[in-house]
Residue frames relative to the residue before (quaternion, step in Angstrom):
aa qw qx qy qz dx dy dz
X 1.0000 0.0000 0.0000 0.0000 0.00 0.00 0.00
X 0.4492 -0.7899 0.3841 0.1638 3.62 -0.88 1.14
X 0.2216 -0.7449 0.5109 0.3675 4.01 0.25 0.81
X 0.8050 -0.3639 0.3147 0.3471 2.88 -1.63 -0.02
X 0.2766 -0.6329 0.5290 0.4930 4.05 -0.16 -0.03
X 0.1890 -0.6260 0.7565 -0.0110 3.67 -1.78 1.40
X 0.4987 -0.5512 0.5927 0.3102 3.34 -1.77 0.77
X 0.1522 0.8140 -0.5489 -0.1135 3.98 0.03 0.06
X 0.4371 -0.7735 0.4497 0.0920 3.74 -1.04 0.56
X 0.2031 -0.8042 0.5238 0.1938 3.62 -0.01 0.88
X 0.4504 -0.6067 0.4932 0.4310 3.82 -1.26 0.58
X 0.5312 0.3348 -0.6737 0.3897 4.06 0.04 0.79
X 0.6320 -0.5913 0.3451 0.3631 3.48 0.67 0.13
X 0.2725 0.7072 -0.4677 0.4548 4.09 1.42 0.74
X 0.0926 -0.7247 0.6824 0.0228 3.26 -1.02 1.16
X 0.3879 0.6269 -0.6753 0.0242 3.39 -1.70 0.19
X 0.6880 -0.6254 0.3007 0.2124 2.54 -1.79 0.40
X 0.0328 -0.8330 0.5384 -0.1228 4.47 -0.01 0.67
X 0.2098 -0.7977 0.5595 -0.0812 2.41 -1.09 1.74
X 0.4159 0.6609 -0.2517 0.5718 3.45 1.85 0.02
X 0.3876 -0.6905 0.5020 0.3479 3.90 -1.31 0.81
X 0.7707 0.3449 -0.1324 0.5192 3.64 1.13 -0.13
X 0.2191 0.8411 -0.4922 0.0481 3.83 -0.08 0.58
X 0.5285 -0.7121 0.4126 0.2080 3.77 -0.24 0.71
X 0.4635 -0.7304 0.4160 0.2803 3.86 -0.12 0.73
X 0.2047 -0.8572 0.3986 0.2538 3.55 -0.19 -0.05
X 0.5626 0.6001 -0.3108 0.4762 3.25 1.69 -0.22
X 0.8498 0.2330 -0.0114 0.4726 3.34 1.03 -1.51
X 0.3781 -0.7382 0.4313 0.3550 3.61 1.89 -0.52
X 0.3761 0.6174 -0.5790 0.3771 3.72 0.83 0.46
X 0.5132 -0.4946 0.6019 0.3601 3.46 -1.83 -0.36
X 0.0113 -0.7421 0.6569 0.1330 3.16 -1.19 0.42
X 0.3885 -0.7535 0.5215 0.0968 3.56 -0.70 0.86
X 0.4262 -0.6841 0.4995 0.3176 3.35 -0.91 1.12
X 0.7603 0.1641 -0.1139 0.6181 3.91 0.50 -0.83
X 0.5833 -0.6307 0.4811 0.1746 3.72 -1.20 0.80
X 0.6937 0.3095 -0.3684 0.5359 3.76 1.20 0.46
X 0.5781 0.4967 -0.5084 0.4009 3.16 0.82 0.66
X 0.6972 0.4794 -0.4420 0.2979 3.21 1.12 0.23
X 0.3286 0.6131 -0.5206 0.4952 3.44 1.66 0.68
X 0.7072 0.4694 -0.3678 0.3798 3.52 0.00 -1.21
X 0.6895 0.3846 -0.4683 0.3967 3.49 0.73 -0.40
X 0.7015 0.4399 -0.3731 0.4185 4.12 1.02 -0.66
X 0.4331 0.6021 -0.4302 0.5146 3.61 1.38 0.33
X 0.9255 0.1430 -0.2863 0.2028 3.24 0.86 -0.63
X 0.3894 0.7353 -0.4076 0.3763 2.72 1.97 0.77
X 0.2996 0.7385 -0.3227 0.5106 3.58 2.10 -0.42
X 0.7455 0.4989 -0.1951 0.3965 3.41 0.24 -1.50
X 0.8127 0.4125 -0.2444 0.3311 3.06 0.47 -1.58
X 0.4348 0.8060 -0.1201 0.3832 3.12 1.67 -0.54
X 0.7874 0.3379 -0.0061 0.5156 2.77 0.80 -1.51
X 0.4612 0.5824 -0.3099 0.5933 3.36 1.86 -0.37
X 0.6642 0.4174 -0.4020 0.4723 4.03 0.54 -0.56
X 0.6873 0.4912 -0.3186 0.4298 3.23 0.72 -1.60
X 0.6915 0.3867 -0.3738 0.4823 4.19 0.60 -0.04
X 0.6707 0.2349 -0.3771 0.5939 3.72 0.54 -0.22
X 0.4073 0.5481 -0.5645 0.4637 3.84 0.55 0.38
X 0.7446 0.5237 -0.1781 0.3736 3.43 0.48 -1.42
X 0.8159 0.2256 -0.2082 0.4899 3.08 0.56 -1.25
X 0.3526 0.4425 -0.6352 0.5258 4.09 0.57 1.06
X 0.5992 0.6154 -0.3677 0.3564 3.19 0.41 -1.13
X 0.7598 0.3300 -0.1552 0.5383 3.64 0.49 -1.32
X 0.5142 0.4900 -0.5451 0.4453 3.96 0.70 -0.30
X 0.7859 0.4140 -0.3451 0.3030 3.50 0.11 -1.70
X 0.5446 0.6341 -0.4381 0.3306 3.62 1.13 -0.34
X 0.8368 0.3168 -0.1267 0.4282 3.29 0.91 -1.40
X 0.7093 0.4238 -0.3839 0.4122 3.48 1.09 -0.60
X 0.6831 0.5422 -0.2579 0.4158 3.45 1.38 -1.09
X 0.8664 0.3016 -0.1206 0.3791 3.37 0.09 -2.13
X 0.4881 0.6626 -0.3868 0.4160 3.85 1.19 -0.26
X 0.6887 0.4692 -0.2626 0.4864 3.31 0.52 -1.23
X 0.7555 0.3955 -0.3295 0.4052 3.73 0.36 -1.05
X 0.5344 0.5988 -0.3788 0.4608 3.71 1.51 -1.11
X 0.4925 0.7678 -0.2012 0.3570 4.00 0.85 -0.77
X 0.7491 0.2158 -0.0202 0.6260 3.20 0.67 -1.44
């Protein structure tokens, strides 16, 4: 469903008008966000996703230690 069309204001200082929750700047290429809490939800979920690599990073990390490099370090 299309929102209403809003004047919205990028921070290089480009206005137009966007009727979309997400429209790319054209001057500077940033996002601009129709409403101002969507632009948390997106650094929440870059946080997340993050933090989702860095734990399945880890835990390979810890298998290959114990199932893999222990045994061979052993003998």
């Amino acid at each position: 469903m299309p929102l209403k069309p809003k004047q919205v204001t990028c921070q290089c200082g480009n206005t137009f008008v966007s009727s979309r929750d997400r429209i790319w700047c054209e001057k500077c290429a940033d996002a601009v966000y129709y409403h101002d809490k969507d632009k948390n939800k997106t650094k929440l979920n870059n946080i997340y996703v993050t933090g989702v690599i860095v734990a399945v990073v880890g835990f390979l990390t810890y298998v290959f230690m114990e199932l893999i490099a222990h045994p061979l370090l052993i003998l």
